[in-house]
C-alpha positions in Angstrom: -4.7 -12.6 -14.4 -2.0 -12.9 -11.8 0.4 -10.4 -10.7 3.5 -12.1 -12.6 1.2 -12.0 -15.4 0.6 -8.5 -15.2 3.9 -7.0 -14.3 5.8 -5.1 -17.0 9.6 -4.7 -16.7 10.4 -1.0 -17.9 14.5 -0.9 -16.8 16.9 -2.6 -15.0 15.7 -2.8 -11.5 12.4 -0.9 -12.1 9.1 -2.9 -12.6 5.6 -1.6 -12.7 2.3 -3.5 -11.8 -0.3 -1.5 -13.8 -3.2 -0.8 -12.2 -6.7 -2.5 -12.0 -10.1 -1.5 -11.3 -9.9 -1.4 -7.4 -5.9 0.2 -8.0 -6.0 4.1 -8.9 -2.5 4.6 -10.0 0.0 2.3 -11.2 3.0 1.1 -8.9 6.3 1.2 -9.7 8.4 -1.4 -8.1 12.1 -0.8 -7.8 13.4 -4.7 -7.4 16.5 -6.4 -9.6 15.5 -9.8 -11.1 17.0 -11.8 -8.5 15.1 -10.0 -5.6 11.9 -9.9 -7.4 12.2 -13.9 -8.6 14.6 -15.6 -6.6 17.5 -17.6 -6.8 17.4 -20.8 -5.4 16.6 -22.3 -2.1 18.7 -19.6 -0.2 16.9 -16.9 -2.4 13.3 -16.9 -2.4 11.7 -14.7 -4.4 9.2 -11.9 -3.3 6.5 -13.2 -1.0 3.1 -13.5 -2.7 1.7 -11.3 0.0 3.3 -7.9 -0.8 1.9 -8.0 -4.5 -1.8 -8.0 -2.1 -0.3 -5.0 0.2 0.8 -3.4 -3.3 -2.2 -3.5 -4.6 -4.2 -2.0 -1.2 -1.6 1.1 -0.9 -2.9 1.9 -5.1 -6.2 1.6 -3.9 -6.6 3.8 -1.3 -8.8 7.5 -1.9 -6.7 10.4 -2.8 -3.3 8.1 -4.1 -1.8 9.8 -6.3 1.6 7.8 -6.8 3.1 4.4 -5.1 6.7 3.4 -4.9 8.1 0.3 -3.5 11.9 -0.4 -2.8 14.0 -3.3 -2.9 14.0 -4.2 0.8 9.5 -4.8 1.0 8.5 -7.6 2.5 4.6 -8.2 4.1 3.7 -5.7 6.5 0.4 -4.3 7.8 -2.0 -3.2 5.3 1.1 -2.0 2.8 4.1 -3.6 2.6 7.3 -2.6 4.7 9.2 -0.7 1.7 6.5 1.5 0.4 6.4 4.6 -0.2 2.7 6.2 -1.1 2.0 10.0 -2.2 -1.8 11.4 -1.6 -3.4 14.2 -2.0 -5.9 15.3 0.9 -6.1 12.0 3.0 -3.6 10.6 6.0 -3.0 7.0 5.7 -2.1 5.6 9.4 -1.0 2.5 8.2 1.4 3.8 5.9 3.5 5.2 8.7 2.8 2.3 10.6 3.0 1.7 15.1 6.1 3.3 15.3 5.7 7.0 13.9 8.9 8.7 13.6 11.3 5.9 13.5 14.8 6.2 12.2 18.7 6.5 12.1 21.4 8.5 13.4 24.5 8.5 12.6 27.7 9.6 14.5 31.0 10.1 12.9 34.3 9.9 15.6 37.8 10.3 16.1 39.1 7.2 16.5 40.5 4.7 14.0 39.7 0.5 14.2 43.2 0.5 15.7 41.5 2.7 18.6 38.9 0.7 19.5 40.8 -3.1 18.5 40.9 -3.9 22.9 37.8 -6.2 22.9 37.8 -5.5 27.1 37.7 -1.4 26.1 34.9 -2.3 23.8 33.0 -4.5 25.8 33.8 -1.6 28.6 32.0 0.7 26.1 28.9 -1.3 25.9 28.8 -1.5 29.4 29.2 2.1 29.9 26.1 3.1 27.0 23.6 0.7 28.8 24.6 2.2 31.6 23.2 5.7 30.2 20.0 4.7 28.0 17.6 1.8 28.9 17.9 -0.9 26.6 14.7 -3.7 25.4 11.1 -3.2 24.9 9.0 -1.5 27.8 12.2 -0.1 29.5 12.3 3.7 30.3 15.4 4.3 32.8 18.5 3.6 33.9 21.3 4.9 36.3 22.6 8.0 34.6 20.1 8.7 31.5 19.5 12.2 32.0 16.5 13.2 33.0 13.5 15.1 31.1 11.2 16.9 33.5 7.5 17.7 32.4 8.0 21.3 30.9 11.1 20.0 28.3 9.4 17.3 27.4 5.8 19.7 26.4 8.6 21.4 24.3 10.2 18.0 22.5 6.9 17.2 21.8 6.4 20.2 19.6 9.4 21.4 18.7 12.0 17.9 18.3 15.5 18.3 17.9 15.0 22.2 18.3 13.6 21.8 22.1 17.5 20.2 22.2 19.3 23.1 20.7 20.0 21.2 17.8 19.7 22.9 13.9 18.9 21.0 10.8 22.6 20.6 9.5 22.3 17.3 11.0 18.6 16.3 10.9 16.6 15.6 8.2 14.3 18.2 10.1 15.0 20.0 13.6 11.6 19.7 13.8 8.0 18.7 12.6 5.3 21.5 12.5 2.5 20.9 15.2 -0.2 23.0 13.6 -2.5 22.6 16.7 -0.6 22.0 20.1 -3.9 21.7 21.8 -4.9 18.5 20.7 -5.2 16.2 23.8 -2.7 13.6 23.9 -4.0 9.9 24.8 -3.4 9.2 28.5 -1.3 6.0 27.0 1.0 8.1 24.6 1.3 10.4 27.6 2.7 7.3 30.3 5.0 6.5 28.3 6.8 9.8 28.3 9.8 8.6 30.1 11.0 6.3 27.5 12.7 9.2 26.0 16.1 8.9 25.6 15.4 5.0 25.8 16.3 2.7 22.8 13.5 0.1 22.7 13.7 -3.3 21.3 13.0 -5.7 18.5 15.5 -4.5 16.0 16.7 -0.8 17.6 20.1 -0.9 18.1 23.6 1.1 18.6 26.2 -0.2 17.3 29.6 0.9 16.7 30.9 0.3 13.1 34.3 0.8 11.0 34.2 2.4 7.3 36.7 1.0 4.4 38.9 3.4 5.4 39.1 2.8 9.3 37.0 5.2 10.8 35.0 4.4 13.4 31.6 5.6 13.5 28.2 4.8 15.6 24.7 4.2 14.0 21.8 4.2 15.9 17.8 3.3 15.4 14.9 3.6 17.4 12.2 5.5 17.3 9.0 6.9 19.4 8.9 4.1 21.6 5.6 3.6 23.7 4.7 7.3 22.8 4.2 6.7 19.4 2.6 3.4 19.5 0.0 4.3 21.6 -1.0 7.7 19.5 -0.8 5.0 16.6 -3.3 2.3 18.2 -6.1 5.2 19.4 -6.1 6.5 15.5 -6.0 2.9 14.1 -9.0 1.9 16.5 -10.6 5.2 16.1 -10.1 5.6 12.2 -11.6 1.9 11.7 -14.8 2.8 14.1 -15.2 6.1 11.7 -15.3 4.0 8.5 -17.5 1.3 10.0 -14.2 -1.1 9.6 -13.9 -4.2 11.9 -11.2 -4.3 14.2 -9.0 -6.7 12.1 -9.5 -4.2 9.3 -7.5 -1.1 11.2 -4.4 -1.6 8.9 -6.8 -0.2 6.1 -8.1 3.2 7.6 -7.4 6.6 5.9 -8.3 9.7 7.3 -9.3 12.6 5.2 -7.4 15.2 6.6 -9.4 18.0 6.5 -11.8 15.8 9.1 -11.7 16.5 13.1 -9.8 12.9 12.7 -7.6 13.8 10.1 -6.1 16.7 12.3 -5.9 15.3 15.6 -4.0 12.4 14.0 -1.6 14.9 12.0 -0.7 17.0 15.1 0.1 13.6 16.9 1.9 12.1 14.2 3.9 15.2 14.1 4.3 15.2 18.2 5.5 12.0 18.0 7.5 12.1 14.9 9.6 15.0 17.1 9.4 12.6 20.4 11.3 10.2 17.8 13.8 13.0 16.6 14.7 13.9 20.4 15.1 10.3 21.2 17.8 9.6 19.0 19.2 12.6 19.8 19.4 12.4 23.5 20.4 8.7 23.1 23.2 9.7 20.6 24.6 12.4 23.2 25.0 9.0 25.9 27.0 7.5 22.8 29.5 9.9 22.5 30.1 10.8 26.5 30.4 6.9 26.4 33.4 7.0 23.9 35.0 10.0 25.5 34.9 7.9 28.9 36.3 5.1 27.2 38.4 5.6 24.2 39.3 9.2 24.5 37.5 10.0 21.4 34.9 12.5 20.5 32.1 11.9 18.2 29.9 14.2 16.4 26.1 13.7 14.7 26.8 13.2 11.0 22.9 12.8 10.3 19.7 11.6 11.7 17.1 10.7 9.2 12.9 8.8 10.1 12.2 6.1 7.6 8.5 5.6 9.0 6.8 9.0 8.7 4.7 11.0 6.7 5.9 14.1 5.7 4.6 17.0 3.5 6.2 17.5 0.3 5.6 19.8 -2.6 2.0 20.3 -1.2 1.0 16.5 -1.1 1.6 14.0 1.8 4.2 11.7 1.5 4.0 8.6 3.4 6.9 5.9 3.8 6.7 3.1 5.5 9.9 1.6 6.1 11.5 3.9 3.4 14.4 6.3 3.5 13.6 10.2 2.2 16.4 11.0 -0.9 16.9 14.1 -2.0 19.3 14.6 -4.6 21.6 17.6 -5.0 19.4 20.8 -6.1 16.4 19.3 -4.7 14.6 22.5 -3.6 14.1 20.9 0.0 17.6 21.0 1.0 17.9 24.7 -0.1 20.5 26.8 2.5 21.5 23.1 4.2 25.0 21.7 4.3 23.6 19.5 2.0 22.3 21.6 -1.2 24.9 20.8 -3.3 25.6 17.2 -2.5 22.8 15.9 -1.5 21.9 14.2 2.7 23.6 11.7 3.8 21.1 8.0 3.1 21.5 5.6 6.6 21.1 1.8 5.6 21.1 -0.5 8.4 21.8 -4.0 7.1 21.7 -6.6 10.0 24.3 -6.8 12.8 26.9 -9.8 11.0 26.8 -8.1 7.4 27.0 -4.5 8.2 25.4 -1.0 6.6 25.6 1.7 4.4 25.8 5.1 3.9 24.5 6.4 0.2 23.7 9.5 -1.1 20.6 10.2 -4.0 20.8 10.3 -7.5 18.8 12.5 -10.2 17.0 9.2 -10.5 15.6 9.3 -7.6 12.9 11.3 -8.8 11.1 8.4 -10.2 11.0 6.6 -6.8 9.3 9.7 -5.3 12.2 10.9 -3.8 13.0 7.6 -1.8 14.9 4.7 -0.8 15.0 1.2 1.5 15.2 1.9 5.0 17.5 -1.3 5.4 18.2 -5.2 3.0 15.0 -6.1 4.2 13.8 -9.2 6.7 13.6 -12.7 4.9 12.6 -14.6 8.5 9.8 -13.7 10.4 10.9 -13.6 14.1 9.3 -16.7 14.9 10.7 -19.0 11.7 14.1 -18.0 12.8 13.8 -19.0 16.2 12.7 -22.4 14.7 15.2 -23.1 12.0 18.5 -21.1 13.0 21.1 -22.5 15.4 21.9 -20.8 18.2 25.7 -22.0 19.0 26.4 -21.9 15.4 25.5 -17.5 15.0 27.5 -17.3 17.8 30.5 -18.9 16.4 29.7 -16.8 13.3 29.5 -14.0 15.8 32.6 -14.6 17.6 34.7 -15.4 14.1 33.5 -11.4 12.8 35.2 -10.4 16.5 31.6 -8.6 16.7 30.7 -7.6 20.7 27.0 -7.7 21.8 25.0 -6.7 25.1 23.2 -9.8 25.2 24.8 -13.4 26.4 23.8 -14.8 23.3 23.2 -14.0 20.1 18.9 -12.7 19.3 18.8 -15.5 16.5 15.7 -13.3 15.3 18.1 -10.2 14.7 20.7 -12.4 13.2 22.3 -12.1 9.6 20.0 -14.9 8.1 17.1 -12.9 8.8 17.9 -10.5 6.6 18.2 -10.1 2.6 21.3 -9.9 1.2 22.7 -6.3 1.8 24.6 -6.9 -1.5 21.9 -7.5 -3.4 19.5 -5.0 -1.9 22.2 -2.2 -2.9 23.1 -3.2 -6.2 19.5 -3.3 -7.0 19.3 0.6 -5.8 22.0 1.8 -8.0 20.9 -0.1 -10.8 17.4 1.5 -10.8 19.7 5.0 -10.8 18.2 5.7 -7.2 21.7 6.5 -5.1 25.2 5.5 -4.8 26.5 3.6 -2.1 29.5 6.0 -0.3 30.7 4.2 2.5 30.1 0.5 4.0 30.6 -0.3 7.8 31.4 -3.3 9.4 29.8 -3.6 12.6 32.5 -4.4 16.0 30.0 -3.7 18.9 26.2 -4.3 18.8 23.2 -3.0 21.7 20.3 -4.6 21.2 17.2 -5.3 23.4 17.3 -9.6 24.5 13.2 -9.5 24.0 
């Protein structure tokens, strides 16, 4: 019986494929019709793949419960927009190359009326590249500050804390590294100077404006060569462990009780905190950018990781791709800023259609405490190179008075790549998950030309 056989429609916007003799718990799927089925040529429904992907995050030992959200699409070994809870084992690939990636958000001074000088605001891009190396590989540039060996020891284990930073504006100031003794791989460890560095592929900084005129700056990137590297070694040594080919390292787990299991945890955790610092440090270079330009100041708002895993209520919880969302009361937001209201959601939606800022609903709950991490690709990197035209994004580009870095527009970064952010959003507060607060139109976009 095929999955569209099998799937079972329980709500508006929540689906569940039960589960099969290889699957130990069901998964719930949190999709509207039009995402899950299509709508014409322009539209294509979900790709055949992910219902595979589903299927292997159910399957793995010590699953307890799976969630996917509306933006999946085919990753590696589960699909990008899953969410999956066990008990006792680490699953690598559900956190994926790289660990600790994530959002922050800054919140400024200055109104679209500020910033309308195209000359100040290509001034401003000019002035942040000039601060934090931008594209895949780099590590410096001219004034990035500077992170000698003994700060860096203490990003490593403590994040955002090593910074001075508290967690009124992190989803954690830090991630616990139960063992700091744990060698580091000599890879991880050459990359250190990419901290405060923003990466490529689709990292970015970008300066947006809210429905009301506010101008505010998101940022993503994550733990960079650091992170990669820590995830490779465990891949390659979690598949030698369970006898697994090489082209079967998406499918490790790690019981984490094994000599394994807690090497990985304390490295996910260093790096998860490497990730933290990095958006912090490269958030800091935002603001003293505006300040230099605009005259504006800028503040973090929140930073959140959508690819970690992350111990809740005595269970891992590992999203891939997927935003944490905690309601109001939620116990793990007891004596924040946020108790009452609940943190702050950062969706990124593509650089031409713009993002969002939601906050959870009660409803939540049934999505184990989670949302997208962003609408969600629709072109591989490769198909939109083929099929998109280049001079025609950047009259699109140019229309939406939208700035980049770059001479031309990456046509694998641009708005076609990407699911409808509409449609990704209405499908999230249909299912009850959150409610969308604010959406930003993007004016200036950093990205890496890779």
């Amino acid at each position: 019986m095929s999955w569209t056989q099998r799937l079972e429609k329980i709500a508006e916007g929540h689906y569940v494929l039960p589960k099969t003799k290889t699957m130990r718990v069901d998964a719930h799927l949190f999709l509207s019709d039009k995402l899950l089925w299509g709508e014409g040529p322009e539209l294509p429904g979900l790709e055949e793949g992910v219902f595979d992907q589903v299927v292997n995050a159910a399957s793995f030992p010590g699953v307890t419960r799976v969630a996917v959200t509306p933006d999946c699409h085919v990753g590696y070994g589960v699909p990008i927009g899953t969410v999956v809870e066990t008990e006792g084992i680490l699953l690598p690939t559900a956190a994926g190359y790289d660990i600790g990636c994530g959002m922050v958000q800054l919140k400024t001074t200055l109104t679209a009326e500020d910033v309308a000088d195209k000359v100040k605001r290509r001034r401003w891009i000019e002035e942040v590249t000039s601060r934090i190396a931008v594209g895949v590989g780099a590590s410096r540039v001219q004034k990035q500050r500077r992170i000698d060996s003994r700060t860096f020891a203490e990003v490593v284990r403590h994040g955002a804390k090593a910074l001075g930073r508290n967690a009124s504006v992190t989803e954690r100031n830090f991630i616990p590294v139960e063992d700091d003794r744990v060698d580091i791989p000599e890879r991880a460890y050459e990359k250190r100077d990419q901290l405060g560095s923003l990466g490529g592929g689709n990292h970015f900084t970008e300066m947006q404006v809210d429905e009301e005129g506010r101008v505010w700056v998101m940022l993503h990137t994550g733990s960079r060569g650091f992170g990669w590297n820590i995830a490779k070694h465990y891949f390659v040594e979690g598949a030698a462990e369970l006898g697994l080919s090489k082209r079967s390292e998406d499918f490790i787990w790690l019981d984490a009780a094994s000599r394994l299991g807690k090497e990985y945890w304390n490295l996910h955790n260093m790096a998860a905190n490497f990730a933290v610092a990095n958006r912090l440090i490269i958030g800091e270079a935002v603001c003293a950018a505006l300040e230099e330009v605009f005259g504006g100041t800028a503040d973090i708002y929140y930073e959140i990781s959508h690819n970690l895993i992350q111990k809740e209520s005595g269970k891992f919880v590992a999203r891939k791709g997927a935003t944490r969302a905690f309601p109001g009361g939620h116990p793990g937001l007891k004596g924040t800023p946020w108790e009452k209201s609940g943190h702050p959601i950062l969706i990124p939606g593509s650089m031409e259609t713009g993002s969002a800022i939601l906050f959870a609903e009660k409803g939540a709950e049934q999505s184990i405490y989670s949302v997208n991490h962003g609408a969600g690709r629709r072109l591989s990197r490769g198909e939109a190179r083929r099929v998109l035209n280049q001079s025609e994004t950047d009259k699109r580009m140019a229309k939406a008075d939208i700035l980049l870095n770059t001479r031309t527009t990456p046509l694998d970064e641009s708005g076609p790549c990407y699911k409808n952010l509409d449609d990704v959003l209405d499908t999230v507060e249909m299912a009850g998950l959150a409610k969308v607060v604010h959406r930003l139109k993007p004016i200036a976009c950093i990205k890496g030309a890779d």
